[in-house]
C-alpha positions as a Python dict, from the first residue, in 0.01 Angstrom:
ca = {
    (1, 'X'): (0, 0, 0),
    (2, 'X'): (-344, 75, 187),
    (3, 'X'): (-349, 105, 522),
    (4, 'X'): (-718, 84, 744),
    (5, 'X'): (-853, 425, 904),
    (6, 'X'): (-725, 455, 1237),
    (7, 'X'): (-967, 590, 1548),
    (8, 'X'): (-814, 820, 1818),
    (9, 'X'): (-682, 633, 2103),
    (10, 'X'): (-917, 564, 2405),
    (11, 'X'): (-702, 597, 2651),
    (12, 'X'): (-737, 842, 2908),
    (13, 'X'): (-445, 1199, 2860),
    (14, 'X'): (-164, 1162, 3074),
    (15, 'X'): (-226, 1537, 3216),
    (16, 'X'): (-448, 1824, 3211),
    (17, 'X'): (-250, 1990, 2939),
    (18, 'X'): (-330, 1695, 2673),
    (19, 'X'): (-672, 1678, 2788),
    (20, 'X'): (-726, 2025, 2672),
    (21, 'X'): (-531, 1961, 2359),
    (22, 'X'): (-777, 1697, 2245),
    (23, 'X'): (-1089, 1885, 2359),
    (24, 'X'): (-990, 2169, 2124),
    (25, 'X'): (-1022, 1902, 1853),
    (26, 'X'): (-1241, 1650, 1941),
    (27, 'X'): (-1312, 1577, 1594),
    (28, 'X'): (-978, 1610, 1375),
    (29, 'X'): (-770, 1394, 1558),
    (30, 'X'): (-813, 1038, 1366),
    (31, 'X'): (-883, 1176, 1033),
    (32, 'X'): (-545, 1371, 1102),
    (33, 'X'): (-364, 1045, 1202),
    (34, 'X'): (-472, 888, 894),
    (35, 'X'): (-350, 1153, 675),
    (36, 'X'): (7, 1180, 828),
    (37, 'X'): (-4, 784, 836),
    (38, 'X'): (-88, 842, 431),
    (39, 'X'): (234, 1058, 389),
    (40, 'X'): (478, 902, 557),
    (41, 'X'): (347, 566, 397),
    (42, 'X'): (396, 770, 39),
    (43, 'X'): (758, 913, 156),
    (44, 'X'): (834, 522, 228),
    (45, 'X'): (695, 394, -122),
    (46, 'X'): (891, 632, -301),
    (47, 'X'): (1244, 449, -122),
    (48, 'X'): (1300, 793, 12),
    (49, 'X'): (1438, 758, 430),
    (50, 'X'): (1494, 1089, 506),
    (51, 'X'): (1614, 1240, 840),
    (52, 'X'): (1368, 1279, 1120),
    (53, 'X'): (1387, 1661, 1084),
    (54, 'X'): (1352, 1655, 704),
    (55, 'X'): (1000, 1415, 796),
    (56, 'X'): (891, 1652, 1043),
    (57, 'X'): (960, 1942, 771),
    (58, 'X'): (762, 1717, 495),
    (59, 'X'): (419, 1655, 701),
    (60, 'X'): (421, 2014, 815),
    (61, 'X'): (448, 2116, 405),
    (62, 'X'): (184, 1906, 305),
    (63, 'X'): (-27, 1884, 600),
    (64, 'X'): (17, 2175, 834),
    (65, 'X'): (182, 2264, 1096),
    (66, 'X'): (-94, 2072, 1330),
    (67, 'X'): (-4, 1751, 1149),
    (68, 'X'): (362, 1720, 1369),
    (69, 'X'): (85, 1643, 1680),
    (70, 'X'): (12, 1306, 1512),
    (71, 'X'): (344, 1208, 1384),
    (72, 'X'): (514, 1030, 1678),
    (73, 'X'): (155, 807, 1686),
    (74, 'X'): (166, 746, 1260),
    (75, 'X'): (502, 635, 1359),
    (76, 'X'): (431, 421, 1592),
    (77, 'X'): (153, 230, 1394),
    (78, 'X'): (339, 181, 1142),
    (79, 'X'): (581, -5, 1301),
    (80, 'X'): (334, -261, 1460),
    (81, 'X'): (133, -267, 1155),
    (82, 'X'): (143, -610, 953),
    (83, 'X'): (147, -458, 627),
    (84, 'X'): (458, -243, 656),
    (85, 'X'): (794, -388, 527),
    (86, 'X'): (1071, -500, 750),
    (87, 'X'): (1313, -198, 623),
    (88, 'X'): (1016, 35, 694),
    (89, 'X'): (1050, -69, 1067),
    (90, 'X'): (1397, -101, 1086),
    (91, 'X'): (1441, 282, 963),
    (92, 'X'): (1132, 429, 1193),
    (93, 'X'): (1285, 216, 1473),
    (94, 'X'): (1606, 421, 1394),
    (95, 'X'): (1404, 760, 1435),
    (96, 'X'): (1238, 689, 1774),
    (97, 'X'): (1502, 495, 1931),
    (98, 'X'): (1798, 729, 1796),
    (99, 'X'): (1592, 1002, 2008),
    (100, 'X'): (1610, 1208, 1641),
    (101, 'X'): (1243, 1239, 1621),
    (102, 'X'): (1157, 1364, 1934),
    (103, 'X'): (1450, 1590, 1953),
    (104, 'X'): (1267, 1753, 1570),
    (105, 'X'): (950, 1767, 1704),
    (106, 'X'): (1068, 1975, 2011),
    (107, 'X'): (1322, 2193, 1773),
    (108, 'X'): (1655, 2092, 1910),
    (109, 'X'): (1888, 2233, 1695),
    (110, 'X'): (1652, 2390, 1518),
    (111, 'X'): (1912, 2639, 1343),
    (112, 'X'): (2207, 2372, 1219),
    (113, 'X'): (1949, 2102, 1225),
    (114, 'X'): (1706, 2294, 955),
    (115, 'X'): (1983, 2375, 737),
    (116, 'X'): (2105, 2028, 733),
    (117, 'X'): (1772, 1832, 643),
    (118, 'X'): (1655, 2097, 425),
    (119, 'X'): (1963, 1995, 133),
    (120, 'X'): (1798, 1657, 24),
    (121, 'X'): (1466, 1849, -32),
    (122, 'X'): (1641, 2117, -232),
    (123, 'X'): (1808, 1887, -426),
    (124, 'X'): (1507, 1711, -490),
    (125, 'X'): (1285, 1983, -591),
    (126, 'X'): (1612, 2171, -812),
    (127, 'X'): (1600, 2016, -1190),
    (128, 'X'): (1999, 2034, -1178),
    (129, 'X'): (2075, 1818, -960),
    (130, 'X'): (1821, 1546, -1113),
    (131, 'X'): (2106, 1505, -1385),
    (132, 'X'): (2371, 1260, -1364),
    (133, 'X'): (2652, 1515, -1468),
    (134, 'X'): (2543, 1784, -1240),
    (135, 'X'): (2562, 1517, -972),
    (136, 'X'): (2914, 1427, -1075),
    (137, 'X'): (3044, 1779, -1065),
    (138, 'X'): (2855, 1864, -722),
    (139, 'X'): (3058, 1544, -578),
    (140, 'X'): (3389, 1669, -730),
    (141, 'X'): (3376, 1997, -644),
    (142, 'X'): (3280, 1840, -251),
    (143, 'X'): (3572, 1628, -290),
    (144, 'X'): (3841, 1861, -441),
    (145, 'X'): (3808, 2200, -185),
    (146, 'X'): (3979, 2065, 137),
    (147, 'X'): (3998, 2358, 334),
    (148, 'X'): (3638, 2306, 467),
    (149, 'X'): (3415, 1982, 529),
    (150, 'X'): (3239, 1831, 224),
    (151, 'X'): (2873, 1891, 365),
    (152, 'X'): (3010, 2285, 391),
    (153, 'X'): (3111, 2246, 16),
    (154, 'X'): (2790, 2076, -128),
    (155, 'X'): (2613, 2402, 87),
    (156, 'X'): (2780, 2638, -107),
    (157, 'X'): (2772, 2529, -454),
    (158, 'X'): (2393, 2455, -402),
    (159, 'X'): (2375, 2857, -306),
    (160, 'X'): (2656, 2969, -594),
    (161, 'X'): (2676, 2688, -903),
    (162, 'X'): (2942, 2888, -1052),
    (163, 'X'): (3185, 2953, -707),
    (164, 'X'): (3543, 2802, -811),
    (165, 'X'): (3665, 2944, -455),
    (166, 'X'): (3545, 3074, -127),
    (167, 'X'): (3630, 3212, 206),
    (168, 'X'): (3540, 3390, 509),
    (169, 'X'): (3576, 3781, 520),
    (170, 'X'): (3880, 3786, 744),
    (171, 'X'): (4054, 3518, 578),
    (172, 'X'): (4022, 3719, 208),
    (173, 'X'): (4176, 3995, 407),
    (174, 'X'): (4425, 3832, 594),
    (175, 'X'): (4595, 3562, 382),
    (176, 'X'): (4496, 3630, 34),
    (177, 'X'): (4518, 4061, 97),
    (178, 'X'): (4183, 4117, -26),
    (179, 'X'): (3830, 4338, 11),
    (180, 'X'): (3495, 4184, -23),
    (181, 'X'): (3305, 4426, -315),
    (182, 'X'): (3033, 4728, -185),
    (183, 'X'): (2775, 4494, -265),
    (184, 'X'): (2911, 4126, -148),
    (185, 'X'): (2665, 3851, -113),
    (186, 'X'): (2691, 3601, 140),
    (187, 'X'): (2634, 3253, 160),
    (188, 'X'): (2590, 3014, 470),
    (189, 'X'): (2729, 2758, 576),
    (190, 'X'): (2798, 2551, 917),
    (191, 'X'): (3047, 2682, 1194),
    (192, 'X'): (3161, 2466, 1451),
    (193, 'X'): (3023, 2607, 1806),
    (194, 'X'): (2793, 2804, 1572),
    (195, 'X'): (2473, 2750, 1366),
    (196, 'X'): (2614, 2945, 1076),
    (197, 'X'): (2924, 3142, 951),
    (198, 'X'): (2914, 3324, 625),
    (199, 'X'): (3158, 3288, 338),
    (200, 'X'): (3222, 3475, 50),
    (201, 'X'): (3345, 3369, -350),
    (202, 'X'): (3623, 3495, -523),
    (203, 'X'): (3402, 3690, -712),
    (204, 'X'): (3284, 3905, -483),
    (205, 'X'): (3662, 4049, -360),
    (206, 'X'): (3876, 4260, -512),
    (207, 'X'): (4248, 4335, -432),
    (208, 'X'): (4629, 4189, -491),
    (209, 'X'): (4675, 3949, -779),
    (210, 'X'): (4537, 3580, -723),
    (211, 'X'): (4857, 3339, -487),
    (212, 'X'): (4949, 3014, -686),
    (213, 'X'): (4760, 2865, -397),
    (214, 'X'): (4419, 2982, -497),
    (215, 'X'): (4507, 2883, -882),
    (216, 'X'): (4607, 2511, -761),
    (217, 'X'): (4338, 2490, -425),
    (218, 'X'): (4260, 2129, -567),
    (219, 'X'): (4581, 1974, -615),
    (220, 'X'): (4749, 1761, -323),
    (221, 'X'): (5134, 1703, -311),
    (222, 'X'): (5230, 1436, -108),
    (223, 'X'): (5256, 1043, -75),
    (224, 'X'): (5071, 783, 112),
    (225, 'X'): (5064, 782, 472),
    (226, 'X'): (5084, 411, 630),
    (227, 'X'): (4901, 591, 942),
    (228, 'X'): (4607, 665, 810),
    (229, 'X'): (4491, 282, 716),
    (230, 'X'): (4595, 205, 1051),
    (231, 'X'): (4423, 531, 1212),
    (232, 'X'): (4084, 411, 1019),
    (233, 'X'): (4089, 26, 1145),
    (234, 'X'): (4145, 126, 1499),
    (235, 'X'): (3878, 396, 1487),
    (236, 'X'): (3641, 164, 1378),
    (237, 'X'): (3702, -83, 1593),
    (238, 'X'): (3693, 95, 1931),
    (239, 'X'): (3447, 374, 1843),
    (240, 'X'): (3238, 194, 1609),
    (241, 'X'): (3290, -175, 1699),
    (242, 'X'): (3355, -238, 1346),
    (243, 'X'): (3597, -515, 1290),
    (244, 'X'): (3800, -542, 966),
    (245, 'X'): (3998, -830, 861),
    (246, 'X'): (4268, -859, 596),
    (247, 'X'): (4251, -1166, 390),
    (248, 'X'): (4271, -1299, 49),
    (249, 'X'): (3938, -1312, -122),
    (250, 'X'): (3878, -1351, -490),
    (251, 'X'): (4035, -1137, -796),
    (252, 'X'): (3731, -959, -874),
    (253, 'X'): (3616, -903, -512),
    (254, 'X'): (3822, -597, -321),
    (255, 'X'): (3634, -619, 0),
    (256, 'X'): (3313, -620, 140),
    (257, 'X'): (3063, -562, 429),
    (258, 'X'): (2829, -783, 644),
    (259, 'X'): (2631, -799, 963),
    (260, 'X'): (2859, -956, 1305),
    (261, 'X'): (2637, -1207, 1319),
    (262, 'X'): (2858, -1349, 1633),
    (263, 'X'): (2729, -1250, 1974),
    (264, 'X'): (3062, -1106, 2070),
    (265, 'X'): (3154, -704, 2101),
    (266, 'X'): (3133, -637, 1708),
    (267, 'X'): (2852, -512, 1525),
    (268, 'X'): (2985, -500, 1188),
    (269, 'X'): (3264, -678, 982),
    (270, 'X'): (3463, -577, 648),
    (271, 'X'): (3647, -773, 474),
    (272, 'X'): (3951, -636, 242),
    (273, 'X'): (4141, -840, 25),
    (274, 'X'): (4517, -890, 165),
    (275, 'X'): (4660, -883, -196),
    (276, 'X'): (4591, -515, -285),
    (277, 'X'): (4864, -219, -195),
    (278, 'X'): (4764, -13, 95),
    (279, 'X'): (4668, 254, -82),
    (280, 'X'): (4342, 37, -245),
    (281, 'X'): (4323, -114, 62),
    (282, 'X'): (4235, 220, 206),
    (283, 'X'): (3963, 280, -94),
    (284, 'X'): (3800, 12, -63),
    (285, 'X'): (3802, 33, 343),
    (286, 'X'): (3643, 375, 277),
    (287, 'X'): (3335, 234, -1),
    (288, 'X'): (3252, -13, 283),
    (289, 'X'): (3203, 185, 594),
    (290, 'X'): (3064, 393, 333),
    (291, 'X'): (2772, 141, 324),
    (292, 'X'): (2734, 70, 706),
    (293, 'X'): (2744, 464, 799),
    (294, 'X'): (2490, 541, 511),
    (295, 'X'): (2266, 276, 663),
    (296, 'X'): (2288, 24, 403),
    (297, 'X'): (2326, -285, 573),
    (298, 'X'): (2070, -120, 831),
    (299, 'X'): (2074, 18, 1165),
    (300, 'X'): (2316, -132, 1519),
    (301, 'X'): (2155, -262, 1813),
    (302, 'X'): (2247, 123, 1952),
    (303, 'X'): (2132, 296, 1684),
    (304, 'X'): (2471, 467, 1629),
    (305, 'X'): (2349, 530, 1255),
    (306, 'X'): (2064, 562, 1068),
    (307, 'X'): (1865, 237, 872),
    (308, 'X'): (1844, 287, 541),
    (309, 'X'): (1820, -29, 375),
    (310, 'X'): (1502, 6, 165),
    (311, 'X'): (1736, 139, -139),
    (312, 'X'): (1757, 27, -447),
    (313, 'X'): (2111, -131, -539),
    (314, 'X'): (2190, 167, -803),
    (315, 'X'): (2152, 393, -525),
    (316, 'X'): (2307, 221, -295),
    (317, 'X'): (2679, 157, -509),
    (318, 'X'): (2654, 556, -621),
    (319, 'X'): (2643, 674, -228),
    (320, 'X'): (2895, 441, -121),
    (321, 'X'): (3163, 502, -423),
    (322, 'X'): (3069, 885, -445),
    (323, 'X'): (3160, 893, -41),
    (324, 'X'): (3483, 747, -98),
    (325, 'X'): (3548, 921, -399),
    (326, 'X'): (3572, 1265, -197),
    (327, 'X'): (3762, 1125, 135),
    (328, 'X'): (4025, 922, -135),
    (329, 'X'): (4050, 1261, -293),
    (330, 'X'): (4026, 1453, -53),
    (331, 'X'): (4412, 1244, 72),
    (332, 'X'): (4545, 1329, -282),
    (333, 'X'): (4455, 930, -376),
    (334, 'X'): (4369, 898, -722),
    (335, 'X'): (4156, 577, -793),
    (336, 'X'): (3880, 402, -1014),
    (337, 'X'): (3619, 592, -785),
    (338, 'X'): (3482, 835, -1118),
    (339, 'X'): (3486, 537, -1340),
    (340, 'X'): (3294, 301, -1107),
    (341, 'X'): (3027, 573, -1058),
    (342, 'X'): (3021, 682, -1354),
    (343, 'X'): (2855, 320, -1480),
    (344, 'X'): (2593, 355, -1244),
    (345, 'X'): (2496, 772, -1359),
    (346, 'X'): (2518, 650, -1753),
    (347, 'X'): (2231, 417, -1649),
    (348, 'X'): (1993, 681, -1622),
    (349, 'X'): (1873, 994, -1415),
    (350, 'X'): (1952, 1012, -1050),
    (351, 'X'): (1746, 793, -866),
    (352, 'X'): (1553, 1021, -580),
    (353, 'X'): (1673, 821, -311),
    (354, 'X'): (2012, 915, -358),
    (355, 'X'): (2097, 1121, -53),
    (356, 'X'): (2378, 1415, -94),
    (357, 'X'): (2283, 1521, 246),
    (358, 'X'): (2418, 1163, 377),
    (359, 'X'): (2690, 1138, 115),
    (360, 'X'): (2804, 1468, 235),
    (361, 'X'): (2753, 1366, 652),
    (362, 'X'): (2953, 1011, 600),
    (363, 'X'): (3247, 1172, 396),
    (364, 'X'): (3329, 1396, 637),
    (365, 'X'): (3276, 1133, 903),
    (366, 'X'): (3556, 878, 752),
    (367, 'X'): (3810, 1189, 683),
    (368, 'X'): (3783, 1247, 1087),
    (369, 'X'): (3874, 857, 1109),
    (370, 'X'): (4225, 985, 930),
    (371, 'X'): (4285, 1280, 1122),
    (372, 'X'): (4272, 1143, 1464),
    (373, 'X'): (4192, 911, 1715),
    (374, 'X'): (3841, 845, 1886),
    (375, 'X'): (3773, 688, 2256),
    (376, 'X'): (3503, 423, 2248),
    (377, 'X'): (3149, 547, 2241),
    (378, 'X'): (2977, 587, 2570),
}
């Protein structure tokens, strides 16, 4: 999709600071616009919607670090111009209004933030994660270690394929009485109230004989808690103004997702069939906020997540089922989760526009949902 050359803006800088920015350039500042305009344009063709720090990290790569000066402005003409689809706008809408792509090009967050957006790329450029079994072991191993979040998981078995188990130094000393090795390596992940913390793999201790409780980490006694269906609904609806209704719909349809179209509080609305147990009930709850918190059914009115709707629907079913296979999992609920993915992988290689970095994000998102209960947004 060709879009014209675009001419510096006429319009006289808002301070002295800006009008010495453009005299240092006088001449690089439209063929610069055009050439950011050129890569997010290719980023968009290529059904990728990344996060407005992964963007920011993506014209720097391929442009320069100059380039970030003309971003917010590419932006911005692309969502006036004629030519650009309506998911386009709807997702750079999302950046700018969501505050996300100023807040990148200024660095806020810089440490967590760079971590974060940097895992899609990874994944992108790493040949072992373009596989559809690698993909289906990375989500497992996200959704069977519970005693950190799923984006934490996916972070370490990016940095340490082989890691069966990992924790921090004092915990290896303190619960499972043993030393980290002369030469220990490290690996990163995200701390609450920090950027990082660093974690360690069984490998690299040594000390007392393995507990039953690092030979079973991924197995979950325990039976279905009426609570956390209820927990979920509520959360949804007075955080999230998500409404879900209970009703009988047809044999071969479990539930689904749609806009409120209503001009009432809600902005979206599930729909679960009223016939399942609660336990399915739950999973298929889970697959459809799923799809609204990974963007699917695009952006709110608020902007409360991201628009993503320029996805193909292969990518689309394997986000949505792989994020409720780890929360469902995660519970100790065993479902149809692997097999209903599993369809979609045997199709082919991974499409790009899968997103682990989202996956990841919206998993750990719906467990909080369980765990306790949210006031309504501000």
């Amino acid at each position: 999709m060709a879009f014209p050359a675009l001419t510096a803006a006429s319009d006289e800088p808002e301070n002295m600071a800006d009008a010495h920015q453009y005299a240092l350039f006088p001449n690089e500042e439209a063929p610069r616009l055009q050439k950011v305009v050129d890569v997010v344009v290719g980023v968009l063709c290529s059904h990728q919607q990344p996060s407005a720090w992964d963007l920011v990290n993506t014209i720097e790569r391929e442009l320069g670090w100059k380039a970030r000066w003309s971003l917010k402005a590419a932006v911005s003409e692309l969502k006036s111009a004629s030519t650009s689809k309506k998911a386009w706008r709807a997702y750079l809408e999302s950046l700018t209004e969501s505050g996300d792509l100023d807040a990148a090009l200024r660095g806020a967050d810089a440490p967590k933030k760079e971590i974060a957006s940097s895992i899609d790329s990874l994944l992108r450029h790493s040949k072992v994660y373009q596989y559809s079994e690698q993909f289906r072991e990375m989500v497992s191993f996200m959704a069977r270690f519970r005693d950190y979040a799923p984006y934490n998981n996916m972070l370490v078995r990016m940095q340490n394929p082989t890691c069966s188990f990992y924790a921090t130094e004092r915990d290896w000393c303190d619960r499972f009485g043993r030393n980290l090795k002369e030469d220990a390596r490290p690996m990163l992940i995200l701390a609450p109230m920090h950027p990082v913390m660093l974690v360690y793999a069984l490998d690299e201790t040594e000390g007392k004989d393995l507990p039953k409780e690092l030979e079973n980490f991924a197995s979950y006694q325990g039976e279905w808690k009426p609570d956390w269906l209820e927990r979920t609904v509520q959360n949804a609806a007075v955080r999230d103004r998500i409404r879900v209704d209970f009703k009988i719909l047809s044999s071969t349809n479990a539930g689904f997702a749609t806009l409120a179209h209503s001009t009432g509080e809600w902005k979206m609305r599930i729909a679960i069939h009223s016939q399942l147990d609660e336990p399915s009930q739950y999973g298929t709850l889970c697959h459809e906020l799923a799809h609204i918190y990974l963007g699917h059914l695009g952006s709110d009115r608020d902007h409360w997540w991201q628009s993503r709707t320029d996805l193909d629907s292969r990518a689309v079913e394997i986000e949505a089922e792989s994020t409720a296979f780890i929360v469902t999992t995660r519970l100790g609920l065993a479902g149809s989760s692997a097999a209903y993915v599993s369809r979609y992988l045997n199709a082919g290689p991974l499409p790009s526009s899968v997103s682990l970095d989202q996956v990841a994000k919206v998993a750990t998102r719906i467990q909080q949902m369980v765990d306790r209960t949210f006031r309504p947004r501000e």
